[in-house]
Phi, psi and omega in degrees: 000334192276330188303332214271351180255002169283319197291317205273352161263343176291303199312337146005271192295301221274038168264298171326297188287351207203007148330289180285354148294304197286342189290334203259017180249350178289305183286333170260002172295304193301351183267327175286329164319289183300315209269359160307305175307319199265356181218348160263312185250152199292124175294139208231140181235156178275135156229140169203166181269128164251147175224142188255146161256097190240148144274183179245189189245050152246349158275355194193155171286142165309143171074342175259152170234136167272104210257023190276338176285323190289307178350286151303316166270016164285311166269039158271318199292349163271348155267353157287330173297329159256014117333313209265357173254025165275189209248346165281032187220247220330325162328289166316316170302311174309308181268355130322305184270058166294357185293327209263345184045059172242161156255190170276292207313354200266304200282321185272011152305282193302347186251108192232137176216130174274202187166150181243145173342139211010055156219155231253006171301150164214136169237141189264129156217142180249092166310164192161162257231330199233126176271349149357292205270315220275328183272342179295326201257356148322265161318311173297322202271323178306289183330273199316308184294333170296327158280298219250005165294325165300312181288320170297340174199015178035056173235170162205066200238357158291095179261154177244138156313291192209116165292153173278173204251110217245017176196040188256144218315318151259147179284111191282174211274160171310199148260317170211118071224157181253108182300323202269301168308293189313308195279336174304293183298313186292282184341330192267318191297318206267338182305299181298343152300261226319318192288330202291326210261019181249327162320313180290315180268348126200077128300336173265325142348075231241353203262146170272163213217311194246211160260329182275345174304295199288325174298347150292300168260322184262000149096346206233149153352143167248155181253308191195157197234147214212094168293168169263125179254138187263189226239010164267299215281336181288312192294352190270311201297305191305343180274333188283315170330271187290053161247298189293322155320320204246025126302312210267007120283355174297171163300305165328313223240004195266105174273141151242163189218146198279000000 
């Protein structure tokens, strides 16, 4: 218990002594962190579409539900999610839209769509630098999958639900970059360089330093210690040297006695 409570006091010391490397690789990775988030990189905003897989009413009688059909389109809805990231939707989108200057490969970057288990929901959301243009590309993509599922499987069970708002009175806020994450991560990230590279320095650092340093590694007594005089305090000693010489020959100090 005791070795285990000298290593957790060395490690200490060399936390202690290497204090100020570490505060200083911290604080500045988090200040390059934050003005990176907030003045360098682009802010990117979200938009999205909910589309329903429903029936239609030529499947089912009014007032009855058929739930061997809600099933089906409960599994449909995992072929539909990669439907909609083919080149037969996003193709369509690209040469529809020409406004948008995208290609599909461009598009299927910006587009992720989800589903939340057993339910017949499926939602589209497209990112993007402008949240304007990302609903505007939404929505269009949204459009385009609803017209072309009837020719791809001669259903007409897609419906959209709810557009995104491509003019709304408040603008929601970015997504990303996230300020707070980004200086969080650099801080965590920059403490463990600073301890990993204040460990290393010294480990490599082989010099004895003190008295216990030697009574430590080398096991032996100190008999006597040989300060460093620096090259002001050596001209003060040598001048105090030759003062008390040349007093202690003078006359003054020569008593005679009978």
């Amino acid at each position: 218990m005791s070795a285990q409570e000298l290593d957790l006091r060395d490690y200490f010391q060399i936390v202690r002594k290497r204090v100020w490397l570490i505060v200083s690789i911290v604080v500045v990775a988090s200040i390059l962190a934050g003005i990176y988030s907030l003045y360098i990189k682009n802010p990117v905003y979200e938009a999205s579409t909910k589309i329903i897989v429903n029936q239609t009413p030529t499947q089912s009688t009014v007032g009855q539900l058929d739930l061997n059909q809600i099933n089906t389109n409960i599994q449909l809805i995992n072929t539909y999610k990669e439907i909609i990231k083919t080149p037969a939707i996003l193709d369509v989108v690209a040469k529809n839209y020409p406004q948008f200057d995208i290609t599909a490969e461009e598009l299927l970057k910006k587009v992720n769509v989800s589903s939340v288990n057993n339910t017949q929901v499926m939602t589209l959301v497209v990112q993007d630098n402008s949240y304007q243009r990302a609903a505007e590309i939404v929505n269009a993509i949204s459009l385009v999958f609803k017209q072309e599922i009837p020719s791809l499987f001669n259903v007409q069970n897609v419906s959209i639900l709810n557009e995104a708002k491509t003019n709304p009175t408040v603008e929601p806020g970015p997504v990303e970059p996230n300020v707070i994450m980004n200086i969080a991560i650099a801080f965590i990230v920059a403490l463990m360089i600073g301890l990993g590279i204040a460990f290393l320095l010294e480990y490599l650092d082989d010099t004895l330093k003190t008295e216990d340093d030697i009574e430590k590694y080398l096991g032996l007594p100190t008999i006597a210690m040989i300060t460093r005089v620096g090259q002001e305090e050596g001209k003060g000693t040598e001048t105090q040297a030759q003062l008390l010489s040349r007093k202690a020959g003078e006359l003054e100090h020569v008593t005679a006695t009978k």
